[in-house]
C-alpha positions in Angstrom: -33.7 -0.1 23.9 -35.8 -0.2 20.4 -37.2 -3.8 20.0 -36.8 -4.5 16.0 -36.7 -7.1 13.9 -34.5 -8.9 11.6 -36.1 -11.3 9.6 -33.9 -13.3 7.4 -35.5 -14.7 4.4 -34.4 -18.1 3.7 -34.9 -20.2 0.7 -33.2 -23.3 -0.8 -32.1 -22.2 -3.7 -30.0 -19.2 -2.6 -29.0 -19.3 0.8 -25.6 -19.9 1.7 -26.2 -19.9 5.3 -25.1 -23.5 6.2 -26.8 -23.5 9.5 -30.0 -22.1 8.6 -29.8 -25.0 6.3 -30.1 -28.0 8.9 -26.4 -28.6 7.7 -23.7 -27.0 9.3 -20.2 -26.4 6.6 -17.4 -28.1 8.6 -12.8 -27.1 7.9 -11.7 -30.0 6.3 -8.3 -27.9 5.4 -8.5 -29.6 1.5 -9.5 -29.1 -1.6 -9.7 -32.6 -2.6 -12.7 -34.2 -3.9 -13.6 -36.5 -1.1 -15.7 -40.0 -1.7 -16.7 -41.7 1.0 -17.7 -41.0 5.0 -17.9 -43.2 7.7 -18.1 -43.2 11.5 -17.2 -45.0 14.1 -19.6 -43.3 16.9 -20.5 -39.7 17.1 -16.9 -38.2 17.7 -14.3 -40.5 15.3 -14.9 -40.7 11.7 -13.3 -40.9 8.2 -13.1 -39.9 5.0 -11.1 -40.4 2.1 -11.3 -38.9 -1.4 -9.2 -38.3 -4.3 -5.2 -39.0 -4.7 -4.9 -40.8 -1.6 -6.8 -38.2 0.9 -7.5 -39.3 4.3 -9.5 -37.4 7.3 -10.3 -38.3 10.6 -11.7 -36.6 13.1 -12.2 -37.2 16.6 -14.9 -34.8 18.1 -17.1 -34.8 15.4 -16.1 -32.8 13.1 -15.1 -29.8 14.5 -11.1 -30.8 13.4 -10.1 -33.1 10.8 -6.7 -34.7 10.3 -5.3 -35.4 7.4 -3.3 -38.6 7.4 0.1 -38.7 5.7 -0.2 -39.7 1.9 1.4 -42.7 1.0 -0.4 -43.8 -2.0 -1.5 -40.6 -4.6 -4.5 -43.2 -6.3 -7.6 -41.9 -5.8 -9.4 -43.8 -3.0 -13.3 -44.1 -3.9 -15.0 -46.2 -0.8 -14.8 -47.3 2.8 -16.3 -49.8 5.0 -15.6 -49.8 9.0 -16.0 -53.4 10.5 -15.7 -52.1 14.7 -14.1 -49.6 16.9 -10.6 -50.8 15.1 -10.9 -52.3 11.6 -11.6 -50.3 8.7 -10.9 -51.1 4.9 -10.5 -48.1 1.7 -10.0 -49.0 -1.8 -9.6 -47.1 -5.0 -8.1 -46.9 -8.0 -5.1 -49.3 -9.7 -5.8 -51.7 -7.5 -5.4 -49.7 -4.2 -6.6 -51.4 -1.3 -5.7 -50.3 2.1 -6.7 -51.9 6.0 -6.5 -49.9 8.9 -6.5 -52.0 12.6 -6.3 -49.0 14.8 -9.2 -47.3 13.9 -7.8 -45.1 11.2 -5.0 -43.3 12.1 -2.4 -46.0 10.5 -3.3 -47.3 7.1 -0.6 -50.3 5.3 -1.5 -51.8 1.8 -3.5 -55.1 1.6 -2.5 -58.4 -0.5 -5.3 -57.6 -2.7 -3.1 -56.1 -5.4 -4.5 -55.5 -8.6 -2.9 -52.7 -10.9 -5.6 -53.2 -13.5 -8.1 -53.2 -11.4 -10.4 -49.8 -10.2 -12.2 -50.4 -7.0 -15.6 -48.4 -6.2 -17.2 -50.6 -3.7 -16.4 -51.9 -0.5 -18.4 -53.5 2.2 -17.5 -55.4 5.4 -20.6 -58.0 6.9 -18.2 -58.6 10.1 -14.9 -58.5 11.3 -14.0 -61.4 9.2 -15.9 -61.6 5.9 -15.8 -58.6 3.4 -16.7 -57.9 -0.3 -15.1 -55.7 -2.6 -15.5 -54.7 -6.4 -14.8 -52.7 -9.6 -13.8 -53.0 -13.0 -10.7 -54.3 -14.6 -9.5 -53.3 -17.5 -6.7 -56.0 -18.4 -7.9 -58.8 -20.8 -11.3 -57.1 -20.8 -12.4 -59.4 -17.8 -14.9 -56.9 -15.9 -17.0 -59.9 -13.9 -15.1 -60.3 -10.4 -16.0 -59.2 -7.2 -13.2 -60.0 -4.6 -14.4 -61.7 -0.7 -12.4 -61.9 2.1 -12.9 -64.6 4.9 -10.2 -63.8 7.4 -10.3 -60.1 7.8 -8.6 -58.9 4.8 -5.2 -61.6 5.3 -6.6 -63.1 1.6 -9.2 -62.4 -0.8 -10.7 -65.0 -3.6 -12.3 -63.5 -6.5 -16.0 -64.3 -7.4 -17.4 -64.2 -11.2 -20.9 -62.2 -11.0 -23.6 -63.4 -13.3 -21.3 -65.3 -15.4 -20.9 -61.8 -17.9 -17.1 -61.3 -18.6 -18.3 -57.2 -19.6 -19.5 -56.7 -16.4 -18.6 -54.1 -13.8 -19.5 -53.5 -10.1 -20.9 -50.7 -8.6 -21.7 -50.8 -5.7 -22.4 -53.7 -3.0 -24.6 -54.0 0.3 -24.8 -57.2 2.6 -27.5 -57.6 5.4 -25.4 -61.1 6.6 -22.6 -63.5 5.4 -25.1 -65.0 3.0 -27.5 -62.1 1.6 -26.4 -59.3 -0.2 -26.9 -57.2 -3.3 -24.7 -55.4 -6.1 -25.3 -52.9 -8.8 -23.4 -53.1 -11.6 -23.4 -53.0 -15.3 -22.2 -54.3 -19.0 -20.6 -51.3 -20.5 -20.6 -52.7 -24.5 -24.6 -52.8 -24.1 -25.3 -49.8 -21.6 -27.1 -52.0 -19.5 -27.4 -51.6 -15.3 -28.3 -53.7 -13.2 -29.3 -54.8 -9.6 -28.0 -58.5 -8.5 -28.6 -60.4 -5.8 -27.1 -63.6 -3.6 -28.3 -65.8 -1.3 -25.2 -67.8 -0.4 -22.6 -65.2 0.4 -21.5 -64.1 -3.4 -21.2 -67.6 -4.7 -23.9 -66.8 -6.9 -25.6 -64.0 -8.6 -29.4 -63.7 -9.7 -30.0 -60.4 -12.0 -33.2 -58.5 -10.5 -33.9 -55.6 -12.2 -32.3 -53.5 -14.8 -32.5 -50.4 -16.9 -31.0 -47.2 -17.9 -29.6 -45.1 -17.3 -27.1 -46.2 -14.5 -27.6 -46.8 -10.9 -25.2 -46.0 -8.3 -26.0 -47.4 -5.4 -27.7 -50.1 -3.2 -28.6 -49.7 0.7 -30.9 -51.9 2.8 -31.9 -51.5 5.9 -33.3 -55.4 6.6 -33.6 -58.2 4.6 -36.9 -56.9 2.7 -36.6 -53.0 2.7 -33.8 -51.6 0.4 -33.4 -48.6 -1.6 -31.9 -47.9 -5.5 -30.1 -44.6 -6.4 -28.6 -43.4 -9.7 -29.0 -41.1 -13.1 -32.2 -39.9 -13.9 -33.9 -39.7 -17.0 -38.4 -38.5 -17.5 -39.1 -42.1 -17.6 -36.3 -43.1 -14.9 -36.7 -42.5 -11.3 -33.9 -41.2 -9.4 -34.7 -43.6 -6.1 -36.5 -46.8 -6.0 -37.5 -48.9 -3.2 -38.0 -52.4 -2.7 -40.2 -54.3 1.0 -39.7 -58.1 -0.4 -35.8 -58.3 -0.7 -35.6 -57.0 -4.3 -38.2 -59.2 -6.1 -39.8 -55.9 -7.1 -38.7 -52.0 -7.2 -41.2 -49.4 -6.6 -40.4 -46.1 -8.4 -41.6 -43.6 -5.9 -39.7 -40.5 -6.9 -39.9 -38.6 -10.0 -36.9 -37.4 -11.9 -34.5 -34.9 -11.0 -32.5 -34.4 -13.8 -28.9 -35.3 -11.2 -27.4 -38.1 -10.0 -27.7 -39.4 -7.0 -24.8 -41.2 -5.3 -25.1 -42.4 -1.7 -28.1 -43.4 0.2 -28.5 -44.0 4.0 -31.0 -44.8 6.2 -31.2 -45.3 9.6 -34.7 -47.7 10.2 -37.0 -47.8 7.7 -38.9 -44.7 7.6 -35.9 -42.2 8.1 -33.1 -41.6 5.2 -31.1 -39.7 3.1 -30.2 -39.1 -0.4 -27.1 -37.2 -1.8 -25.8 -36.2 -5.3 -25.3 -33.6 -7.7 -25.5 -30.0 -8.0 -25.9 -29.9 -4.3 -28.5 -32.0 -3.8 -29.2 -33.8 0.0 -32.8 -35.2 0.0 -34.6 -36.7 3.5 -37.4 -38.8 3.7 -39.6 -39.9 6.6 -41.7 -42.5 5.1 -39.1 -45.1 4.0 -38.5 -43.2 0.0 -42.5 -42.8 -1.0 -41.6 -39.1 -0.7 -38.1 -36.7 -0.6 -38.2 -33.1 0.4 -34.8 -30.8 -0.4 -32.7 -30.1 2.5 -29.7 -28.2 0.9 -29.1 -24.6 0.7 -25.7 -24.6 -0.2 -23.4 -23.1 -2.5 -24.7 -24.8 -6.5 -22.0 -26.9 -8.3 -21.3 -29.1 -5.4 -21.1 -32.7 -5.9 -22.1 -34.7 -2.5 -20.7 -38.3 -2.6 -21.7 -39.7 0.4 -23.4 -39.4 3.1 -23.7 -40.9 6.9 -26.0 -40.9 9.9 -24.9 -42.3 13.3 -28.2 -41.5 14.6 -31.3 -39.8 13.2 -30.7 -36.8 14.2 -26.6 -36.5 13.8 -24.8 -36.9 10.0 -22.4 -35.6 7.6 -22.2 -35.5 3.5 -18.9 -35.0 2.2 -18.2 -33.9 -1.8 -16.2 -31.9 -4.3 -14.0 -29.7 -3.2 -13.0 -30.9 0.2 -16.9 -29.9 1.2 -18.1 -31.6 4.4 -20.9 -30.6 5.7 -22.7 -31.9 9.2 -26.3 -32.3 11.0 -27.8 -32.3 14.3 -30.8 -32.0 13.1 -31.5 -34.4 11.0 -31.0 -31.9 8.5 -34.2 -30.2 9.2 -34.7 -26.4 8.3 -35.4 -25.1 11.4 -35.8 -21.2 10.3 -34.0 -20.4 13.8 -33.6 -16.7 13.7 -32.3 -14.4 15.8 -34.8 -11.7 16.1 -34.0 -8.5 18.2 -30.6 -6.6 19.3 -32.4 -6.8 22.8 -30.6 -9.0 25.4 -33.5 -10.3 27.8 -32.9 -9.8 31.8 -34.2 -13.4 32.1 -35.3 -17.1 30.0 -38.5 -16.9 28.5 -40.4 -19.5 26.4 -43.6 -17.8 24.3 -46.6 -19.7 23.7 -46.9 -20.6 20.1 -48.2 -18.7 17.0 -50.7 -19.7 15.5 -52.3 -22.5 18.0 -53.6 -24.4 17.1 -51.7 -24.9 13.8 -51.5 -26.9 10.5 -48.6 -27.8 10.0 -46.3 -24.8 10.6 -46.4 -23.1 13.8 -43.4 -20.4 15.6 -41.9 -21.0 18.6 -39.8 -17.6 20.5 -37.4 -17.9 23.5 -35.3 -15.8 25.0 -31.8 -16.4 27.1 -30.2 -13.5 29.0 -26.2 -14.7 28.4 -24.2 -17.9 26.1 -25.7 -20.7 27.2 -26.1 -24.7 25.9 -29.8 -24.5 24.6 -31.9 -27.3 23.7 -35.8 -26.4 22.5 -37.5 -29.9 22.2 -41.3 -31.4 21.1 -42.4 -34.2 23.0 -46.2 -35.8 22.6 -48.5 -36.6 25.5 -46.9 -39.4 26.5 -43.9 -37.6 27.2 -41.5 -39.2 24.1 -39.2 -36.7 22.2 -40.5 -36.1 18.6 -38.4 -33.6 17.5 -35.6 -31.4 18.8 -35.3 -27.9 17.1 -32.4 -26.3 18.5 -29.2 -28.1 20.9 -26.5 -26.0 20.8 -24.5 -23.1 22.6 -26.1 -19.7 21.6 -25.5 -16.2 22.3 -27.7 -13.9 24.6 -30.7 -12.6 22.9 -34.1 -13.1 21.4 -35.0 -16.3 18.9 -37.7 -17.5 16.9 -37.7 -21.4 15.4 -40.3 -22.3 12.4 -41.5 -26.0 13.4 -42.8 -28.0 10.9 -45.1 -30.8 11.6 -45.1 -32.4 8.2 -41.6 -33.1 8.6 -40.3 -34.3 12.4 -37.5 -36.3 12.8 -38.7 -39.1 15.2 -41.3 -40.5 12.8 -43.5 -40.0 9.9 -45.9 -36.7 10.0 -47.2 -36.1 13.1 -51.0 -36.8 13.9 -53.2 -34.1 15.4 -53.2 -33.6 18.9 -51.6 -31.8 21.5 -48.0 -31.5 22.3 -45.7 -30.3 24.6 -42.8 -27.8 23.7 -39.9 -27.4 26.2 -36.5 -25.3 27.0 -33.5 -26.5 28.5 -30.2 -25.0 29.1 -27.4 -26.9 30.4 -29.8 -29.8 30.3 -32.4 -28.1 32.8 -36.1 -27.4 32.1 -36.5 -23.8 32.5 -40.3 -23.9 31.1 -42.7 -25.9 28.9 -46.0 -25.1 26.9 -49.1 -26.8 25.3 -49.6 -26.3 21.3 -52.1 -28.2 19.2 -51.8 -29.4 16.0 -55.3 -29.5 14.2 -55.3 -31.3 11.0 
């Protein structure tokens, strides 16, 4: 049979192929804008979105279930305490607590019509933080904390401001924890910090335009997200617990609403216009994942390892990872259907930093292709997942592997597995 090629030519600014995009487009049977993602492990999350939306899944993804609306407010964030407990709040005061891991929701004490939540955050089963703006009496300054799992919640004045609002909130423990926020008469952000579990706020940093978010990942590395502007970074980074903010990321002209990182060299950014952003060295540099339909807003976004993540958006758009949101380039290459597996030594090798791997598999099978350095440890898996019989070719890119910063030169080890089983592995060499 003629051998021929199809080459697919892939770019980031016009592809709509999800999967050639490191992100795969998941059903989430709505149109609803949808706010906030979270998972429980790698088969049961949540999301919840606009006038009262809420998904969960159970196998990752590949089906989500709408939960019966009860309440049409928007719901705008969500915070997931253990395998059971899990908190959404939103709009006109709408708080809600879940105790069976999502699939019952029942309205909280915390009633406050006037009041728009956007943040919530839970530091353990029993102490949880949640905040907004309020709009009666012009009183903005109160964050709300719970000590008992939700039964009550005391409010907490934030830097003694009665124009301020809450953004968004992050605690590492019961006592440390930060909040963006703002005082809307001046057009003033800021970035807050406590010590003693809320009691008390210290203003750190501030500017415009507006930030959205706050994440940390330890008490010293944390990250800043928000508008941009030329003279305002889009991402910032703190390594001493706030005192300072690094801006390491030039404008992009979006905004940037979620951050998430899973250690402190591996995260991921998403915002506007369809923008998801990764970065391997802790925020000093982003590269563009995305190549997705423009005019989608992503609002959140969440890893359960770092490999495996969704980003949710406008739209009822949920998109998902198992590769860390890596363009892989993993092609199909011929109408051929090999008699047998195959793994081809790489081209070129050595290589800097790009090199092409091709394997072949004669019927559907579960195929993993993974890098591993001389000591054996997996740096980077390119493909793990069930694929047709046929003829492939993956681009891997050094500069970019998932388990780590950019690779040093040396030699690696490239191997194929189906069903789990090594069927062959090969030396390349990357020559800096």
């Amino acid at each position: 049979m003629k051998l021929f090629k199809i080459i697919l030519l892939l770019t980031l600014c016009s592809s709509n192929l999800f999967s050639q995009s490191g992100w795969i487009h998941q059903n989430s049977g709505i149109t609803t804008k949808l706010n906030s993602v979270k998972f429980i492990n790698s088969n049961t999350g949540i999301c919840v979105g606009n006038y009262g939306v809420i998904l969960r899944t159970t196998n990752g993804g590949v089906n989500w279930t709408q939960k019966s609306i009860v309440y049409e407010n928007n719901l705008k964030s969500l915070a997931i305490t253990s395998a059971n407990i899990g908190y959404t709040v939103g709009d006109s005061g709408l708080a809600l607590k879940s105790t069976d891991g999502g699939i019952t929701w029942t309205r909280m004490s915390l009633v406050k019509p006037y009041y728009f939540f956007s943040s919530v955050f839970v530091v353990n089963d029993s102490i949880g933080y949640t905040g907004g703006v309020e709009y009666h009496d012009m009183k903005f300054n109160k964050i709300f904390k719970t000590t008992n799992n939700g039964s009550s919640w005391d409010s907490v004045e934030v830097n003694g401001s009665a124009f301020s609002y809450v953004k968004s909130l992050f605690f590492i423990n019961s006592s440390l924890g930060w909040l963006t926020g703002g005082i809307p008469l001046l057009s003033t952000e800021y970035v807050s910090r406590t010590v003693n579990g809320g009691l008390n706020w210290s203003i750190q940093y501030n500017r415009q335009p507006p930030f959205n978010t706050v994440y940390f990942i330890d008490s010293l590395n944390g990250w800043l997200s928000g508008q941009s502007s030329a003279a305002a970074p889009t991402i910032l980074r703190t390594t001493n617990s706030g005192d300072n903010w690094i801006s390491e990321f030039p404008g992009t002209g979006y905004i940037i609403n979620s951050i998430y990182f899973t250690d402190k060299r591996n995260g991921w950014a998403a915002g506007e216009n369809r923008i998801i952003q990764s970065t391997t060295n802790g925020g000093i540099n982003w590269i563009n994942q995305t190549a997705t339909q423009p005019g989608i807003n992503y609002n959140s976004v969440y890893f359960t390892d770092s490999l495996t993540g969704w980003a949710v958006g406008d739209s009822g758009t949920i998109l998902k990872t198992t590769t860390g949101g890596v363009l892989t380039n993993f092609t199909n290459t011929s109408s051929e259907i090999p008699d047998k597996y195959f793994l081809s030594q790489n081209y070129p090798n050595p290589f800097n930093p790009v090199t092409h791997l091709e394997f072949g598999i004669p019927e559907l099978e579960f195929v993993s292709l993974k890098i591993f350095d001389v000591l054996g440890n997996e740096v980077s898996t390119l493909v793990n997942e069930n694929k047709p019989p046929g003829r492939y070719e993956v681009t891997f890119n050094a500069s970019n592997a998932r388990q780590g910063s950019d690779l040093p030169s040396g030699i690696y080890f490239y191997s194929l597995l189906i069903d789990g089983n090594t069927m062959d592995t090969k030396r390349m060499i990357l020559l800096k």
